[in-house]
DRENDREN-387910 format. One record per residue (C-alpha): residue number from 1; residue in one letter; chain; x, y, z. Coordinates in steps of 0.1 Angstrom, whole numbers, plus 5000, padded with zeros to 4 digits. Layout:
% DRENDREN-387910
pos | code | unit | x | y | z
NUM | a | A | X | Y | Z
...
//
This chain:
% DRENDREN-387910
pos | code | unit | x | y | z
1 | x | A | 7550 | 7670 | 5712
2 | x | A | 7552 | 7697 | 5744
3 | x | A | 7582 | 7699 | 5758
4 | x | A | 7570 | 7684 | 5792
5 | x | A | 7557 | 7655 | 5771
6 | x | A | 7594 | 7653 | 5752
7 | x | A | 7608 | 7654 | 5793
8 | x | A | 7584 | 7631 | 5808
9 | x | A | 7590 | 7604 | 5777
10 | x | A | 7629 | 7610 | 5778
11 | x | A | 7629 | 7605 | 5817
12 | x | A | 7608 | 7571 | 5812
13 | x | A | 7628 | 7556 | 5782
14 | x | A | 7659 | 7562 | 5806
15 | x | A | 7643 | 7547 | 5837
16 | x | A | 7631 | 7516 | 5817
17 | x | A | 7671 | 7513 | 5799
18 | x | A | 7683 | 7511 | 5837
19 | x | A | 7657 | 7479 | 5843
20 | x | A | 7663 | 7463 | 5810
21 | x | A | 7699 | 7466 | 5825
22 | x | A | 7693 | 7447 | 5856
23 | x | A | 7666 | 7423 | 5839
24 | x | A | 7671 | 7417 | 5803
25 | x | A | 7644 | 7394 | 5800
26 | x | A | 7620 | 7412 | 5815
27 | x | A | 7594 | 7410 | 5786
28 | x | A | 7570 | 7436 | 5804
29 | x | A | 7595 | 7469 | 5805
30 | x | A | 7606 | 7456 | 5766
31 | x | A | 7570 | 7460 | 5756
32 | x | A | 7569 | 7494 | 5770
33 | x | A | 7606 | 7505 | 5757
34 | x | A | 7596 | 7495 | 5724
35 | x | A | 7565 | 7516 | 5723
36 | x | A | 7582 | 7546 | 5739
37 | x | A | 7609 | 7544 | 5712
38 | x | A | 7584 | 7542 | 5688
39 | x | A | 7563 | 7573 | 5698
40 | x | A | 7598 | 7592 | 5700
41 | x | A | 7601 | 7586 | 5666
42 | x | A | 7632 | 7556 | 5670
43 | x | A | 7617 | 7532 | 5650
44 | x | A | 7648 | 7511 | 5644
45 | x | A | 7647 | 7509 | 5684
46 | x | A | 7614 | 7500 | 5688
47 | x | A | 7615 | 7474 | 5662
48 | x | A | 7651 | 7459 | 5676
49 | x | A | 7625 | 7456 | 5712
50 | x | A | 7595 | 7443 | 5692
51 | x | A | 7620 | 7415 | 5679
52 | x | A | 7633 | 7407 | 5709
53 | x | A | 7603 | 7404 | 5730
54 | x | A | 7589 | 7380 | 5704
55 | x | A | 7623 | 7361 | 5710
56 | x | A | 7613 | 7356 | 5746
57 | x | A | 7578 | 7355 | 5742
58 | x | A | 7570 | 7333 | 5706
59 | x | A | 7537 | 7329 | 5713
60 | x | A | 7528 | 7362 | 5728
61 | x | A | 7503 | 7376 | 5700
62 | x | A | 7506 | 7410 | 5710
63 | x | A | 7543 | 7413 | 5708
64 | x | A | 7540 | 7396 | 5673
65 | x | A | 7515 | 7427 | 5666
66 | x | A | 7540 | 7451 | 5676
67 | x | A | 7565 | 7439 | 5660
68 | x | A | 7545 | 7440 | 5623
69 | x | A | 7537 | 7475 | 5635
70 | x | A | 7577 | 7482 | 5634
71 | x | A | 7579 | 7465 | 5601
72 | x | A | 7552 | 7483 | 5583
73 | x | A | 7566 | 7517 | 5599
74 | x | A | 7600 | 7503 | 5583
75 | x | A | 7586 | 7498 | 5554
76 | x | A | 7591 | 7462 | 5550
77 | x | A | 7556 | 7457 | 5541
78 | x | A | 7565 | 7418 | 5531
79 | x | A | 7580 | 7410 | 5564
80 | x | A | 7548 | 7432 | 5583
81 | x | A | 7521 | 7410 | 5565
82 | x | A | 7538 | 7375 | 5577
83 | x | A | 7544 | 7389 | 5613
84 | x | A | 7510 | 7402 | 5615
85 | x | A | 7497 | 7368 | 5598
86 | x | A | 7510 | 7352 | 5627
87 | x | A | 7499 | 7376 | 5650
88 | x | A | 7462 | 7365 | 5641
89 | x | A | 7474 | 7327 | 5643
90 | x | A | 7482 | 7334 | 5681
91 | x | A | 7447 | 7348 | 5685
92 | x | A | 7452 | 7387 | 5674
93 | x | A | 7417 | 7395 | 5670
94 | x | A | 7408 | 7437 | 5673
95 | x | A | 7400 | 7441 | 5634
96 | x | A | 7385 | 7478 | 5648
97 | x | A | 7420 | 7484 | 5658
98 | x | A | 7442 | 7468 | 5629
99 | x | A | 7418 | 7492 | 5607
100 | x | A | 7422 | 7522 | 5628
101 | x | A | 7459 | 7519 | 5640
102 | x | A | 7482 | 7543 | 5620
103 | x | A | 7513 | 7523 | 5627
104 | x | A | 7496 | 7503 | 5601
105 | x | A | 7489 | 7527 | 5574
106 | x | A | 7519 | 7512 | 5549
107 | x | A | 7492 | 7481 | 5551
108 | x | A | 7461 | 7494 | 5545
109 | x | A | 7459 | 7494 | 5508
110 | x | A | 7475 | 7461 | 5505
111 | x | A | 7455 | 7430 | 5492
112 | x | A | 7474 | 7409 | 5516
113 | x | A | 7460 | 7429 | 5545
114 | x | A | 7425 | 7434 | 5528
115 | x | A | 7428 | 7395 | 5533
116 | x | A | 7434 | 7391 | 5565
117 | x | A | 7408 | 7413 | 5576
118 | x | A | 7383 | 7397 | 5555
119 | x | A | 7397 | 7367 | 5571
120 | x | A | 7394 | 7377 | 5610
121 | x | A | 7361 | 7393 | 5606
122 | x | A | 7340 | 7385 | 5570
123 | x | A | 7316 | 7414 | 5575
124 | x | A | 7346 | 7440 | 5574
//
């Protein structure tokens, strides 16, 4: 990353920190923390917002997304496949994306995701 990206991407993560300070339920700037973390490489970060939001927001399918994003990038390939199962539950739907996003890689090759896919969208 450029160094103006690395500066622009520091100066948000520590604007959004000083929100989540005044509003620690503010599901909005956790969604965006996590992914900054995330693309700054502070996985355990982004995965500490992804749980979180889905505290505050259960039924939110995109934070349940995000959050098997963080798992698979953890490795927990297990835990990924059940969060992302329930991410399709709460109406997930962009197969192009699942099959496309590298967050996801760890997944790709397993039957578990292989099934869900076939699941969303038969013709994948």
């Amino acid at each position: 990353m450029p160094k103006s990206k690395d500066r622009s991407v520091e100066f948000e993560v520590g604007f959004f920190e000083s929100v989540l300070r005044r509003s620690p339920r503010y599901t909005r700037v956790i969604e965006i923390l996590g992914g900054l973390y995330t693309q700054q490489g502070r996985i355990a970060d982004g995965l500490r917002m992804d749980r979180r939001l889905v505290r505050l927001d259960p039924s939110n399918p995109t934070a349940h997304y995000n959050l098997a994003c963080s798992l698979a990038l953890s490795r927990r390939r297990t835990d990924a496949l059940r969060v992302l199962r329930r991410a399709v539950q709460l109406g997930y739907r962009d197969v192009e994306w699942m099959l496309q996003d590298p967050d996801l890689e760890e997944l790709k090759e397993h039957q578990g995701f292989q099934a869900l896919i076939s699941e969303i969208d038969p013709q994948s």
